[in-house]
C-alpha positions as a Markdown table, in Angstrom:
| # | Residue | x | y | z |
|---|---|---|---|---|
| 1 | Unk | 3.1 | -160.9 | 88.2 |
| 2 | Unk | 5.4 | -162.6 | 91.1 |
| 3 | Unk | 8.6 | -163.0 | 90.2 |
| 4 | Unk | 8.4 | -161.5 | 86.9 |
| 5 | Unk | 10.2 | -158.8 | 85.5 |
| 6 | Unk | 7.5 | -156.1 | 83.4 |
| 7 | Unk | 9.3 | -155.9 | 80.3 |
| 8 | Unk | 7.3 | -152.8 | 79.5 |
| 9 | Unk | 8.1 | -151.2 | 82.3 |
| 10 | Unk | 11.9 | -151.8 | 81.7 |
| 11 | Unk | 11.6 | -150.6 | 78.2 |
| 12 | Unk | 9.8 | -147.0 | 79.6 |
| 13 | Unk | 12.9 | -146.8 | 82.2 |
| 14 | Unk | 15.3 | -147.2 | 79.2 |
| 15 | Unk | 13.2 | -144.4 | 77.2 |
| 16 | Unk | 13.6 | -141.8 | 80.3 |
| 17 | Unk | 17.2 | -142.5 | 80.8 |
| 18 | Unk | 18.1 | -142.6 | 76.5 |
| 19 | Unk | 15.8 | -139.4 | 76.0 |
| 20 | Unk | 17.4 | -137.7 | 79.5 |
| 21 | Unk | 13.8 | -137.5 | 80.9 |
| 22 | Unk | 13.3 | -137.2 | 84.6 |
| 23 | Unk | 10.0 | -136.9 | 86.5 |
| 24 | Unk | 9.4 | -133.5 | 87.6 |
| 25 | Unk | 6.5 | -132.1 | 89.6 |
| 26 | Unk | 4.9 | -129.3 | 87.4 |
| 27 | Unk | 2.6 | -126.8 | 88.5 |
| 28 | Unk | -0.6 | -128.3 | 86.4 |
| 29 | Unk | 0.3 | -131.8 | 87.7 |
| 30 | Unk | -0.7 | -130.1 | 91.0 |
| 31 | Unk | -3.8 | -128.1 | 89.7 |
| 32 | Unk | -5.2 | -131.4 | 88.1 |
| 33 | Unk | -4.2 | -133.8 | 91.5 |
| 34 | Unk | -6.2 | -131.3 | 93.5 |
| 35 | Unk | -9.2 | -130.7 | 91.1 |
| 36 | Unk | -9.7 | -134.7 | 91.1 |
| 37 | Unk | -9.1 | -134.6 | 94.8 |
| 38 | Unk | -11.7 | -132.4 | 95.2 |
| 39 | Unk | -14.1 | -134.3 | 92.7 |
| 40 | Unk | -13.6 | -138.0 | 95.1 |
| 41 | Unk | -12.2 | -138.8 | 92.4 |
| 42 | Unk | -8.4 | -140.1 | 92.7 |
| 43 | Unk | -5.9 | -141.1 | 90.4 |
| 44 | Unk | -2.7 | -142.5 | 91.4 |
| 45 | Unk | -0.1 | -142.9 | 89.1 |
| 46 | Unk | 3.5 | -144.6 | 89.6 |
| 47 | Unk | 6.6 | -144.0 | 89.0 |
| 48 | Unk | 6.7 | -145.7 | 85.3 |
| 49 | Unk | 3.1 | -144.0 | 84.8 |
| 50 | Unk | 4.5 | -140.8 | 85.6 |
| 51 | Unk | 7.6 | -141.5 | 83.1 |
| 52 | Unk | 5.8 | -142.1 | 80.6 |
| 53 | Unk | 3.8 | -138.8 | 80.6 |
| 54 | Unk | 7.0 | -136.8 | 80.9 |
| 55 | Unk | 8.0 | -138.8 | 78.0 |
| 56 | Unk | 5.0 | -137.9 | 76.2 |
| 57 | Unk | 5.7 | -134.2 | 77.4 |
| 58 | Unk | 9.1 | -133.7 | 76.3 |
| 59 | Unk | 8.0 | -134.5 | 72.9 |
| 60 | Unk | 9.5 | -138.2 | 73.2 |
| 61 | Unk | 6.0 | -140.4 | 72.7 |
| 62 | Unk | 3.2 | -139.5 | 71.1 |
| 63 | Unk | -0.1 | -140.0 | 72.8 |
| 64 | Unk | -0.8 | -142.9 | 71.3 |
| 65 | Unk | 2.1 | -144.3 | 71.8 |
| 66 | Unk | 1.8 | -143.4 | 75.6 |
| 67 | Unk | -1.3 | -145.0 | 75.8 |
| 68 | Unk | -0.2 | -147.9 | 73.6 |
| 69 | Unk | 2.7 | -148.5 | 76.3 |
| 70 | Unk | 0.4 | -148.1 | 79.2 |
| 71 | Unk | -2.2 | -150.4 | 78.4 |
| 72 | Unk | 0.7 | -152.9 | 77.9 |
| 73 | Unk | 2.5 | -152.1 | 81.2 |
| 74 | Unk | -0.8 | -152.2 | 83.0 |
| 75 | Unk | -1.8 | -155.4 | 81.7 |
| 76 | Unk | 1.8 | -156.8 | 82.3 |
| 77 | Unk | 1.7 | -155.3 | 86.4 |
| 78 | Unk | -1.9 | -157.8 | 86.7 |
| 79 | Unk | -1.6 | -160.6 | 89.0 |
């Protein structure tokens, strides 16, 4: 993306900060990093990844909506 600015990924910071939604470390977002640990099978989210599934969490986005905005961030974040 070099130099560009992921709109999507502006709009999910906006939706955290309007909403009052921080990310937070909860006790089956460790059960589930070391079950896929365990399986060789990572998943790395980021920051704006994680967002959006407190988002989704607090009740803000539905999941479709989370995925919709994923997809679209992910495909904006490609070189």
């Amino acid at each position: 993306m070099s130099g560009q600015q992921n709109v999507t990924a502006v709009l999910i910071a906006d939706l955290a900060r309007q909403h009052q939604v921080q990310l937070s470390e909860t006790e089956a977002n460790v059960l589930a990093h070391h079950m896929t640990r365990l399986a060789d099978d990572v998943v790395v989210l980021d920051d704006i990844e994680r967002t959006l599934l407190s988002l989704q969490r607090a009740g803000h986005l539905s999941r479709r909506a989370m995925v919709e905005l994923q997809a679209r961030y992910l495909r904006e974040s490609r070189p």
